[in-house]
RODO-2510 file (C-alpha; in nm, 4 decimals, decimal comma):
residues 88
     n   res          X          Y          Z
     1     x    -0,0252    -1,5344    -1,7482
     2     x    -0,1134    -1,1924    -1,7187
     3     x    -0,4726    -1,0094    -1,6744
     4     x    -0,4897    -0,6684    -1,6257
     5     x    -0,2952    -0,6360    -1,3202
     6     x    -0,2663    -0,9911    -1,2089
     7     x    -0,0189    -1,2606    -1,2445
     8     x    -0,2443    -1,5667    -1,2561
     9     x    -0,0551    -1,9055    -1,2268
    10     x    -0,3164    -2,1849    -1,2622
    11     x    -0,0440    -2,4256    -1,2137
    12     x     0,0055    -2,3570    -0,8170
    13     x    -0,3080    -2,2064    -0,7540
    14     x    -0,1706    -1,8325    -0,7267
    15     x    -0,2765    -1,4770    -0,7982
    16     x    -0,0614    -1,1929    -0,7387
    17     x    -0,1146    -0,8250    -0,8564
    18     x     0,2106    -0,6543    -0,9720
    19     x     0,0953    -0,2726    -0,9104
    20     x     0,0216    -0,3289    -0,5198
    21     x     0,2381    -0,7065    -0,4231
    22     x    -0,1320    -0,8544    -0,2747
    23     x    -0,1246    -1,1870    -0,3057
    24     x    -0,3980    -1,4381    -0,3394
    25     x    -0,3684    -1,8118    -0,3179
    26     x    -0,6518    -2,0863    -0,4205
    27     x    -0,7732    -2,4089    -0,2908
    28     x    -1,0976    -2,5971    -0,4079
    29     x    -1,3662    -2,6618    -0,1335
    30     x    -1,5407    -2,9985    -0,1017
    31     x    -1,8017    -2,9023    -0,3402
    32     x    -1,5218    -2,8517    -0,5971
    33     x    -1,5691    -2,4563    -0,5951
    34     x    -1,2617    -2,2115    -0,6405
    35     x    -1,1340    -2,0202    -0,2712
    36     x    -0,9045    -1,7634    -0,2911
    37     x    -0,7615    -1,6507     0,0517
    38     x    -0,5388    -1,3272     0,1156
    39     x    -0,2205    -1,4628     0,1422
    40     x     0,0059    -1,1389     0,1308
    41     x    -0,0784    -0,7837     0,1888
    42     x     0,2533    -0,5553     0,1274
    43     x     0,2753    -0,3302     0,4635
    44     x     0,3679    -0,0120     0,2440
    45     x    -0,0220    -0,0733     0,1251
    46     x    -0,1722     0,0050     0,4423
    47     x     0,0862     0,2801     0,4968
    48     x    -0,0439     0,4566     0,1798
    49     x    -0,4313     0,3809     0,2230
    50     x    -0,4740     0,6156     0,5737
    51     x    -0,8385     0,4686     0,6993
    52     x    -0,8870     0,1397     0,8004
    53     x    -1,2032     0,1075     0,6124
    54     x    -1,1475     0,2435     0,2525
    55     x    -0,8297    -0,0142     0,3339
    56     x    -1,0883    -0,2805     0,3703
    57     x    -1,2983    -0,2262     0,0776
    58     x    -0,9915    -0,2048    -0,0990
    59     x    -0,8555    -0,5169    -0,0227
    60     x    -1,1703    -0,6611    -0,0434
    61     x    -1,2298    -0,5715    -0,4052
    62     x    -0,8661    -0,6756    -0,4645
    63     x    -0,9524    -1,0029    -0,3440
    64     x    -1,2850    -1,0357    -0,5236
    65     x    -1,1334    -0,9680    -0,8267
    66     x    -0,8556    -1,2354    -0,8523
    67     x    -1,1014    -1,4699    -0,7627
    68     x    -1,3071    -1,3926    -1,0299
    69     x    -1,0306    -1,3834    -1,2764
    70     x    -0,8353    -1,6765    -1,1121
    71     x    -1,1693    -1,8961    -1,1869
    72     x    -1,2874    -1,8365    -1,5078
    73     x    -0,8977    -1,9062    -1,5981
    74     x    -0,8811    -2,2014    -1,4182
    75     x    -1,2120    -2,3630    -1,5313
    76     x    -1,1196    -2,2514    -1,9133
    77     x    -0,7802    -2,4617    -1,8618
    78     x    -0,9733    -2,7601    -1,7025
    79     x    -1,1790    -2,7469    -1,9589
    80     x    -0,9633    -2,7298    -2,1953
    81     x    -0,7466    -3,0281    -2,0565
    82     x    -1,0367    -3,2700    -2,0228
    83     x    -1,1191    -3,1762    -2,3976
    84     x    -0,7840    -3,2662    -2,4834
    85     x    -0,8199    -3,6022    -2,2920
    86     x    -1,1457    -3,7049    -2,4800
    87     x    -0,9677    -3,6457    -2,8283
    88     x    -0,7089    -3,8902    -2,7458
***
């Protein structure tokens, strides 16, 4: 599925924007909450972005942002699923 600029596969817990390669990945904690964890950072990134700290923030946002997508997609699915289970 696409969003914007993210691939979103709910099926193996991935994220991966197609303008700039980063790629997230997704595990649940203990608590059952969504954790998305920089996976892959394309090395021709850092070689565009010149200082280390607008590279952070960058990344950063990058990563807050396929979490956020990644979990209201995830919990819509889920949601949808367990729906689907009740109705049989």
């Amino acid at each position: 599925m696409v969003k914007g600029e993210w691939i979103i596969v709910p099926e193996t817990m991935r994220c991966k924007n197609w303008v700039n390669g980063i790629e997230i990945v997704f595990d649940m904690d203990s608590a059952g909450k969504v954790i998305g964890k920089i996976r892959y950072i394309p090395p021709e990134l850092s070689e565009r972005i010149s200082s280390p700290f607008i590279f952070s923030v960058y990344v950063l946002q990058m990563w807050q942002q396929a979490t956020e997508l990644f979990t209201k997609i995830y919990y819509k699915k889920k949601r949808r699923i367990l729906g689907e289970r009740a109705g049989t």
